[in-house]
Structure formats: C-alpha cells, structure tokens
C-alpha positions in Angstrom: 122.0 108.6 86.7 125.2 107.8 87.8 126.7 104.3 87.5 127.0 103.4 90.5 123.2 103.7 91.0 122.7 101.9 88.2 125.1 99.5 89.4 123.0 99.1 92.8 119.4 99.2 91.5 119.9 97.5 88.3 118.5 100.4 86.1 117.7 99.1 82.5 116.5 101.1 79.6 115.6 105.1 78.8 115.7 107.5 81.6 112.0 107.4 82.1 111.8 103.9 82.2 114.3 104.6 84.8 112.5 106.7 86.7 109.8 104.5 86.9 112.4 101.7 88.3 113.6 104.1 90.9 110.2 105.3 92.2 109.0 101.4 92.2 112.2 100.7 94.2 111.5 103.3 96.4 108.3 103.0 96.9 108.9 99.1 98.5 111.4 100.3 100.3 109.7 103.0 102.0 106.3 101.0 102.0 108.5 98.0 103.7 109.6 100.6 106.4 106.1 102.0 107.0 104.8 98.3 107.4 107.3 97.3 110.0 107.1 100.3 112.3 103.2 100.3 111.6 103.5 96.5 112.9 106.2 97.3 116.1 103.7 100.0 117.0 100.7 97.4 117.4 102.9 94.5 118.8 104.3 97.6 121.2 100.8 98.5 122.1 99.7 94.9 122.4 102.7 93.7 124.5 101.8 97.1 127.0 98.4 96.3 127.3 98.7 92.5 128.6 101.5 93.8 130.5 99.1 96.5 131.8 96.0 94.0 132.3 98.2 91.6 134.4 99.1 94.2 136.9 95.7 95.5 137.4 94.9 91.8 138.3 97.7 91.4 140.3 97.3 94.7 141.6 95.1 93.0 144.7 93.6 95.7 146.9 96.4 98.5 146.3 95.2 101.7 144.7 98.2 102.7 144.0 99.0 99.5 141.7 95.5 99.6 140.5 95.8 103.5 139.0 99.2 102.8 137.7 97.5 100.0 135.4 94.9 101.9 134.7 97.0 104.9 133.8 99.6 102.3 131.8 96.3 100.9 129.5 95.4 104.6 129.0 98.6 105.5 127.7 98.9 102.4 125.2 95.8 103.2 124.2 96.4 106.7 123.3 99.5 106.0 121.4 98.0 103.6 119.1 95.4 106.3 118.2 98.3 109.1 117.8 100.2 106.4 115.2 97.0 105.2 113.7 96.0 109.3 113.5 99.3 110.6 112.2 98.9 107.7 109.3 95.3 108.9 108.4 96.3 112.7 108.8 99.1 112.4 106.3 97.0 110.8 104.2 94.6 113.6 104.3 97.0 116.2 103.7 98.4 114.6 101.0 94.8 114.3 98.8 94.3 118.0 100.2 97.4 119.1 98.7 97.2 117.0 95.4 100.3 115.2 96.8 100.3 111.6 97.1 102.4 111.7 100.3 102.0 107.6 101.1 102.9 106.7 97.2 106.5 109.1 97.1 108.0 106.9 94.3 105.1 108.6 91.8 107.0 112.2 92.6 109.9 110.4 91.2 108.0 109.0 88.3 106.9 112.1 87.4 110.5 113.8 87.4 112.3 114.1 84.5 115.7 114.4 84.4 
C-alpha cells in the first residue's frame, strides 16, 4: 500500500487486515453505485410509464397517439426486465464460475500482497 492510499482510506493494521478494509470499502462503494442506478432505472421506468399511461388517455380517438403509448409502455416495460435480467444473469454467472461477481471486495480480501 502506498501512503497516500492509506492516507485516503484510513488503512490501520497488518496488510491483511488491510485488505479486508479495502475490499469492505469497496464493496460499499460499489454496492452504493449498484443501488442508485438500480433505483434511477425503476424511478426511469416509473416516470415512462405514467408518462406513457397519460398519453394513451389523452390519446382520444387517434391511433396514431394510441400505438405510440402503447409502443412507449412496451418499451419501459422491456427495459426494466433487461436491468432486472442483466442483475440476475450476473449473478448466475458469477455462482457458475465460483466468482462472487456482486461481492468484488471478497477478490480483494482474498489477495495477498
């Protein structure tokens, strides 16, 4: 380690206790950054599908307005599955592959430098 990552993380103790400080810190970061783009996607798809919804009511009698809300609720819908499904799949791959892809700061744990 070199001290100016010490300096910034506030690494205490042997170099595996420092490990295990880095891959903690990492891991909340990374988990914080999962969480809020996990939480813009669903407010995204939210925000699309009221969006969506009131132009199919205000659509009126045009079936032009009327498929372009339907096609617009489609497509929100569809995106929420790919983000939900790329979060499950990476799971998946990571137990298949005896990684744990969603926990990175246990690779670093398990480093030693």
């Amino acid at each position: 380690m070199g001290p100016i990552a010490e300096f910034l993380c506030g690494l205490t103790g042997s170099n595996e206790e420092k490990n295990a400080q880095i891959g903690n810190k990492f891991n909340s970061a990374l988990s914080t950054i999962i969480g809020f783009l996990t939480a813009a996607a669903g407010l995204w798809f939210f925000i699309q599908f009221i969006l969506a919804g009131f132009a199919w009511i205000s659509a009126g009698g045009d079936k032009g307005a009327l498929e372009t809300a339907r096609n617009r609720i489609f497509n929100s819908v569809i995106g929420l599955i790919i983000v939900v499904g790329a979060y499950v799949l990476v799971g998946v791959i990571g137990k298949v592959l005896g990684l744990d892809i969603l926990n990175p700061g246990a690779i670093i744990q398990n480093l030693h430098f």
